[in-house]
PyMOL commands that place a pseudoatom at each C-alpha (Angstrom):
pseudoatom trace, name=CA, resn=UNK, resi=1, chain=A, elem=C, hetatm=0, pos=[76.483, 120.574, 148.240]
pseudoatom trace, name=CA, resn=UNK, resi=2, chain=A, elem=C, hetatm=0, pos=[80.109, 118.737, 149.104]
pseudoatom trace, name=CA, resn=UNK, resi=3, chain=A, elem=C, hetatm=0, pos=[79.136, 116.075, 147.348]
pseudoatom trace, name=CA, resn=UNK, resi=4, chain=A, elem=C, hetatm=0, pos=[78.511, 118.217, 143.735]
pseudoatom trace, name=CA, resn=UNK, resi=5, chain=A, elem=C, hetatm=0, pos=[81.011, 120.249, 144.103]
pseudoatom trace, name=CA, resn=UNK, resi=6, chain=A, elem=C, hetatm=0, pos=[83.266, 116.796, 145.168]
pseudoatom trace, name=CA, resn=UNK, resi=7, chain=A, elem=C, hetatm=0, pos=[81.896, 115.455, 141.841]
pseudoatom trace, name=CA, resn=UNK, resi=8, chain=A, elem=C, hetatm=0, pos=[82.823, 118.982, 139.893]
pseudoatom trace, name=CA, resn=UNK, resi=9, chain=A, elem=C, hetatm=0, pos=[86.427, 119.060, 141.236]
pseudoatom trace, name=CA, resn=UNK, resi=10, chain=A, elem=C, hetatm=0, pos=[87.018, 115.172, 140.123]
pseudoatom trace, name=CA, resn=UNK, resi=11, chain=A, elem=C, hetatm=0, pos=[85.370, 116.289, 136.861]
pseudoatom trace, name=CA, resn=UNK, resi=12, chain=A, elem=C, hetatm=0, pos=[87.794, 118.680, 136.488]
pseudoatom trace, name=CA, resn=UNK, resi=13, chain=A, elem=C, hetatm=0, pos=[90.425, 116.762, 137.182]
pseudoatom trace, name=CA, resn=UNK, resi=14, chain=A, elem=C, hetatm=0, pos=[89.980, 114.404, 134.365]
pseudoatom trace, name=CA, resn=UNK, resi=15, chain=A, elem=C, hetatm=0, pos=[89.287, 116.887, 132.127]
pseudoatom trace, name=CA, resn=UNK, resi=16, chain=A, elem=C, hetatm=0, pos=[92.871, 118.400, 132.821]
pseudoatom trace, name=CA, resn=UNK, resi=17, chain=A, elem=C, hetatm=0, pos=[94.232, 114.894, 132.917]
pseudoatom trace, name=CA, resn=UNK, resi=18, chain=A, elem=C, hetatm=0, pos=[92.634, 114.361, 129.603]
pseudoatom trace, name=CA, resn=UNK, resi=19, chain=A, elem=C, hetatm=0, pos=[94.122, 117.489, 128.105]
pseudoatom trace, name=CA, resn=UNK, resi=20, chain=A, elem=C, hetatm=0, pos=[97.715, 116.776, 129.312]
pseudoatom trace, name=CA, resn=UNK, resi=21, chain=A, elem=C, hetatm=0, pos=[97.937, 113.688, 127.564]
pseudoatom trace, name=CA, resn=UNK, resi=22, chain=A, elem=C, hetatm=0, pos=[96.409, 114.952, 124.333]
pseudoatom trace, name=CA, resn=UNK, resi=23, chain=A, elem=C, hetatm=0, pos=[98.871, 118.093, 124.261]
pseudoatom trace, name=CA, resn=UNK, resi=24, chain=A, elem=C, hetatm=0, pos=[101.748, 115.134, 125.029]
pseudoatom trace, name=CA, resn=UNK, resi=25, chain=A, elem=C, hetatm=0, pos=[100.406, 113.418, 122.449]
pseudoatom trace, name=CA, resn=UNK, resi=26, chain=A, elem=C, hetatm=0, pos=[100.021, 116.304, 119.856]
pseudoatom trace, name=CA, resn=UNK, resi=27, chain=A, elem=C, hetatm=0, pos=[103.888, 117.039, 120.870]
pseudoatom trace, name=CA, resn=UNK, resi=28, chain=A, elem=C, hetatm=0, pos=[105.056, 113.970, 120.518]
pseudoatom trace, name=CA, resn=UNK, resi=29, chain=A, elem=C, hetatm=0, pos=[103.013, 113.299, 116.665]
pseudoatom trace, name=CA, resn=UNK, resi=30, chain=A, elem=C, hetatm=0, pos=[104.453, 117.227, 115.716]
pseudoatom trace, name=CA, resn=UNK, resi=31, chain=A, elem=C, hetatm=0, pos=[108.072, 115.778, 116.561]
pseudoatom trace, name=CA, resn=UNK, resi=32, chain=A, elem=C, hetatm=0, pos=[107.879, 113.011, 114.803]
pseudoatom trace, name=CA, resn=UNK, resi=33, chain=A, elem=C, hetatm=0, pos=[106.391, 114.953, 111.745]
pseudoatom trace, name=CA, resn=UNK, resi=34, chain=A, elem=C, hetatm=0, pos=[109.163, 117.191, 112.023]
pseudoatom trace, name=CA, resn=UNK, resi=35, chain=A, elem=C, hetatm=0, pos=[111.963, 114.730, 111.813]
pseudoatom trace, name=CA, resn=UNK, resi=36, chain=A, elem=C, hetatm=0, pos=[109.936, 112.954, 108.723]
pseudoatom trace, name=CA, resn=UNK, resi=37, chain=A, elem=C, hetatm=0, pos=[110.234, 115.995, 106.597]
pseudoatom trace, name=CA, resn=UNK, resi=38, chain=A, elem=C, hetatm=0, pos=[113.600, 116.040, 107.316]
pseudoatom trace, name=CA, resn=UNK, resi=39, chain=A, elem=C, hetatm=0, pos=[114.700, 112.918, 106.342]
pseudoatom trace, name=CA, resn=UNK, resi=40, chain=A, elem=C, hetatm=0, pos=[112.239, 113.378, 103.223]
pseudoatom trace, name=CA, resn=UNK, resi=41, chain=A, elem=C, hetatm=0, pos=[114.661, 116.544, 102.762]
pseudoatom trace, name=CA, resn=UNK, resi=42, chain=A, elem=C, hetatm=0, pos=[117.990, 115.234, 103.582]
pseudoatom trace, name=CA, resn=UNK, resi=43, chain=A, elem=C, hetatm=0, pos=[116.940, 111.907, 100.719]
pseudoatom trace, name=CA, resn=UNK, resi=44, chain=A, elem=C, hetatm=0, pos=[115.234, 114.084, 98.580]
pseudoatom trace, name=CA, resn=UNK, resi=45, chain=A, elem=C, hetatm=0, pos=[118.766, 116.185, 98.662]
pseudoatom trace, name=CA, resn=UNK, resi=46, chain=A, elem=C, hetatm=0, pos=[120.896, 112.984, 98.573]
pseudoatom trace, name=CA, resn=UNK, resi=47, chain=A, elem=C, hetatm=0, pos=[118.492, 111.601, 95.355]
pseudoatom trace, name=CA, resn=UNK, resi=48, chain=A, elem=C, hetatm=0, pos=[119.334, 115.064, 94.047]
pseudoatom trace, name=CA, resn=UNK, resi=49, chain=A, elem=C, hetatm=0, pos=[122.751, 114.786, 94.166]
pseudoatom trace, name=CA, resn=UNK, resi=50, chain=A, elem=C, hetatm=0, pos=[123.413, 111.316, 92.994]
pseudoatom trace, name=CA, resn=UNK, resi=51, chain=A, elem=C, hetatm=0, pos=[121.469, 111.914, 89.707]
pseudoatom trace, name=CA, resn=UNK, resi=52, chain=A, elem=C, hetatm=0, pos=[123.865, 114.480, 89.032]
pseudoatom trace, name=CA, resn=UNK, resi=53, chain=A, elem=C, hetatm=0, pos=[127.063, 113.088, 89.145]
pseudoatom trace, name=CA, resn=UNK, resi=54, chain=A, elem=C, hetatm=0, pos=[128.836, 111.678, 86.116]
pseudoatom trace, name=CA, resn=UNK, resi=55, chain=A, elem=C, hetatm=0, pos=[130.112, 108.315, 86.189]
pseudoatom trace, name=CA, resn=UNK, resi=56, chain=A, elem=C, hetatm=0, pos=[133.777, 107.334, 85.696]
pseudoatom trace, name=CA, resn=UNK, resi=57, chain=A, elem=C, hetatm=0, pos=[135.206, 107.113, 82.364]
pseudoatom trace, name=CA, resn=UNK, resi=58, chain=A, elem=C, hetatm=0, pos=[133.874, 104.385, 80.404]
pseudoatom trace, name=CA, resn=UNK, resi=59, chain=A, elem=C, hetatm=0, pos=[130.968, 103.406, 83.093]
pseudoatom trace, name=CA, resn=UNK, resi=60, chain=A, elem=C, hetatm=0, pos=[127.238, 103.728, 82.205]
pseudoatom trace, name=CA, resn=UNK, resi=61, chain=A, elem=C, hetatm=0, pos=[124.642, 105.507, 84.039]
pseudoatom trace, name=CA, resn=UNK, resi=62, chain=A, elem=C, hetatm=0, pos=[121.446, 104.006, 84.716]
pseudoatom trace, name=CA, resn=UNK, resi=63, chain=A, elem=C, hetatm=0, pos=[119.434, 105.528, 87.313]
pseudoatom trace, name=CA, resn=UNK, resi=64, chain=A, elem=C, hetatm=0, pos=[121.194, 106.244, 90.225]
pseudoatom trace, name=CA, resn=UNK, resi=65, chain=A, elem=C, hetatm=0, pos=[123.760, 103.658, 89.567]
pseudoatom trace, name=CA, resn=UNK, resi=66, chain=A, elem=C, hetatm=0, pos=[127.054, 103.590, 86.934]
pseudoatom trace, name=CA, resn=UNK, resi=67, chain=A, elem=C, hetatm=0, pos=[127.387, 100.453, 84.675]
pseudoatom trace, name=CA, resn=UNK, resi=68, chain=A, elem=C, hetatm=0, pos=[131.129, 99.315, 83.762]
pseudoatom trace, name=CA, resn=UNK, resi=69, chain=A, elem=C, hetatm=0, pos=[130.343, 96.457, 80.282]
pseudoatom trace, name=CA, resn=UNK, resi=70, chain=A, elem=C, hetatm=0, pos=[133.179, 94.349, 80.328]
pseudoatom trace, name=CA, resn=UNK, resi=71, chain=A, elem=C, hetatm=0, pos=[134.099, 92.405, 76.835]
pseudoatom trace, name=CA, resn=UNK, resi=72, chain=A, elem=C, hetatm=0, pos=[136.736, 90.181, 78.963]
pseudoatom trace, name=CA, resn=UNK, resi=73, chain=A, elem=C, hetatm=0, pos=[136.158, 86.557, 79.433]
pseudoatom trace, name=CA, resn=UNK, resi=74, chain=A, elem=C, hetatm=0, pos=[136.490, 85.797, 83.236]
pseudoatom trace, name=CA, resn=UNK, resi=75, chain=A, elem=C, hetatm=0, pos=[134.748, 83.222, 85.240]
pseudoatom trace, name=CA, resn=UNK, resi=76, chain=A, elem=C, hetatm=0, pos=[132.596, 84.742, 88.287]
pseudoatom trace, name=CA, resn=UNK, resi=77, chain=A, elem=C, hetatm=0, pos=[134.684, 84.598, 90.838]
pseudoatom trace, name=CA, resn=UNK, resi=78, chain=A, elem=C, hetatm=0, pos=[137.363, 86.639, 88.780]
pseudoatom trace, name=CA, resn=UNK, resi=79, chain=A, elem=C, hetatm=0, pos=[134.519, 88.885, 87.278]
pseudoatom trace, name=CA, resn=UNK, resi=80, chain=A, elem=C, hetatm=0, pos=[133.404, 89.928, 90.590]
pseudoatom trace, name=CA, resn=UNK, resi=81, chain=A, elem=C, hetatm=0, pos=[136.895, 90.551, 92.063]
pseudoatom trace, name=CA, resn=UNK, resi=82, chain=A, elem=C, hetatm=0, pos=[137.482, 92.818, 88.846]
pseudoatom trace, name=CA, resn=UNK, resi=83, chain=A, elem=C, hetatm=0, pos=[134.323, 94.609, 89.860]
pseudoatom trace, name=CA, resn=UNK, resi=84, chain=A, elem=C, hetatm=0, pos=[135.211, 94.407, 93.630]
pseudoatom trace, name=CA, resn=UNK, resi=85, chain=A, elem=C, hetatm=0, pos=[138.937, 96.328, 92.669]
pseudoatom trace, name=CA, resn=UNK, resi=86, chain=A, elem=C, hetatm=0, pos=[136.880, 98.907, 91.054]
pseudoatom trace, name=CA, resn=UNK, resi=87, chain=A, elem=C, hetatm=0, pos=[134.319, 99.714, 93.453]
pseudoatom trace, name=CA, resn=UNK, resi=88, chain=A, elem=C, hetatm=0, pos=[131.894, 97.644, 92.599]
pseudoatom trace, name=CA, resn=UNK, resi=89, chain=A, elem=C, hetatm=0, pos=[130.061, 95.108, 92.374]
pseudoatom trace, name=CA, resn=UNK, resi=90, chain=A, elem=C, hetatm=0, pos=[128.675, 92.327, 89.994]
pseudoatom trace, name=CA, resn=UNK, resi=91, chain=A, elem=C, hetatm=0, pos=[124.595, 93.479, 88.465]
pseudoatom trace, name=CA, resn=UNK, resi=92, chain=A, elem=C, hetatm=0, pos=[121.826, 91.432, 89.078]
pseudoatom trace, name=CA, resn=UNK, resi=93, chain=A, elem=C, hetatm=0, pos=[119.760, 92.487, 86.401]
pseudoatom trace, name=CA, resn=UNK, resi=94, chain=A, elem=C, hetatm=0, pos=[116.218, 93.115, 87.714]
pseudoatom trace, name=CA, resn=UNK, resi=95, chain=A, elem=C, hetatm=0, pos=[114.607, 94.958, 84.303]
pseudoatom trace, name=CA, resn=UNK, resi=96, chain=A, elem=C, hetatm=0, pos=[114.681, 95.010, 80.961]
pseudoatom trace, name=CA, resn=UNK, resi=97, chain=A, elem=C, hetatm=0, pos=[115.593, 98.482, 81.186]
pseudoatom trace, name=CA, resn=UNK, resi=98, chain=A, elem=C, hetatm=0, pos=[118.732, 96.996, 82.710]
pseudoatom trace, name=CA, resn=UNK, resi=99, chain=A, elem=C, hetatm=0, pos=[119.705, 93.954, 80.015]
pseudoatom trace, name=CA, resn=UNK, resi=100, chain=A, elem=C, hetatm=0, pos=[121.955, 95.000, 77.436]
pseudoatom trace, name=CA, resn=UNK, resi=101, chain=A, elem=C, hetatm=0, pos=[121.152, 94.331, 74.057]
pseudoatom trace, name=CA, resn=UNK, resi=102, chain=A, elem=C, hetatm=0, pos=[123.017, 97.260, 72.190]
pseudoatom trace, name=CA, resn=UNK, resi=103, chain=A, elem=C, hetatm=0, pos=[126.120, 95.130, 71.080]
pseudoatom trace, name=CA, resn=UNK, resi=104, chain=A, elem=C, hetatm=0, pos=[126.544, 91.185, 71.195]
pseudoatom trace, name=CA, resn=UNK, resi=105, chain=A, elem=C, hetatm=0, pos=[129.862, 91.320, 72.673]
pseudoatom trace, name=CA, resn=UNK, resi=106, chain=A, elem=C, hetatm=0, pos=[128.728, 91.898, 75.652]
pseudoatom trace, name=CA, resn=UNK, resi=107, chain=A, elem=C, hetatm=0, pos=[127.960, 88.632, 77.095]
pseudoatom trace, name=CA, resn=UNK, resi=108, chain=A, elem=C, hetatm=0, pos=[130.265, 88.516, 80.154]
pseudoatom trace, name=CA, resn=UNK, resi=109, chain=A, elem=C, hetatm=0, pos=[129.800, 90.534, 82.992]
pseudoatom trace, name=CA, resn=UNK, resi=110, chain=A, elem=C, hetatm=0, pos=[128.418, 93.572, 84.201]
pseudoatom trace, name=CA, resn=UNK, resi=111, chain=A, elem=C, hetatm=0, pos=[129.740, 95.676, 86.991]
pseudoatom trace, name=CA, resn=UNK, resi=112, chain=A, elem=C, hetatm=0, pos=[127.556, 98.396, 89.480]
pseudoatom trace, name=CA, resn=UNK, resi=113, chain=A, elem=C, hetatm=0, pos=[128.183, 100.804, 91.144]
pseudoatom trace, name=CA, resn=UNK, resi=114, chain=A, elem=C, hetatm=0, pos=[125.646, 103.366, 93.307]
pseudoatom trace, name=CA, resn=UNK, resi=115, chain=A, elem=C, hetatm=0, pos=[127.797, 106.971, 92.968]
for i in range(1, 115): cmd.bond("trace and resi %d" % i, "trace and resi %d" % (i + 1))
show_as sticks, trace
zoom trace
């Protein structure tokens, strides 16, 4: 009789063992849920916002980013510190979305910037 009810009680015991750890678990998987959806929130907000803002005065907008087409002739180095002075910095162009083909001029530089 000790000796089943011995077994019963250790039964028991890893049963509620068992349980703890799945409730810690579930806890711990319903936390980290919770702060995925609100990142997914806070970018989906931040996404929001940046497709709504205007560029500066003669920039571009191309997705999320503003495009300044400069017609000046500058080596890199001085292309990329004109860029740099306005917040900026020099494309790589990763598309054909991105590549500018609307006027010839353009064949110097391109400035971005993510607003």
């Amino acid at each position: 009789m000790n000796t089943e009810r011995d077994r019963l009680q250790n039964s028991l015991i890893s049963s509620t063992t068992e349980r703890d750890q799945t409730q810690n678990s579930h806890m711990s998987t319903t936390t980290e849920r919770d702060q995925l959806q609100n990142s997914l929130i806070s970018t989906t907000t931040e996404r929001d916002q940046l497709q709504n803002r205007s560029c500066p005065e003669g920039w571009r907008r191309f997705g999320c980013g503003c495009y300044y087409l400069s017609t000046e002739e500058k080596a890199w180095t001085e292309s990329r510190q004109d860029c740099l002075e306005r917040g900026a910095d020099l494309v790589i162009v990763n598309s054909e979305e991105e590549q500018v083909r609307d006027r010839e001029s353009y064949f110097l530089y391109l400035s971005m910037m993510y607003y």
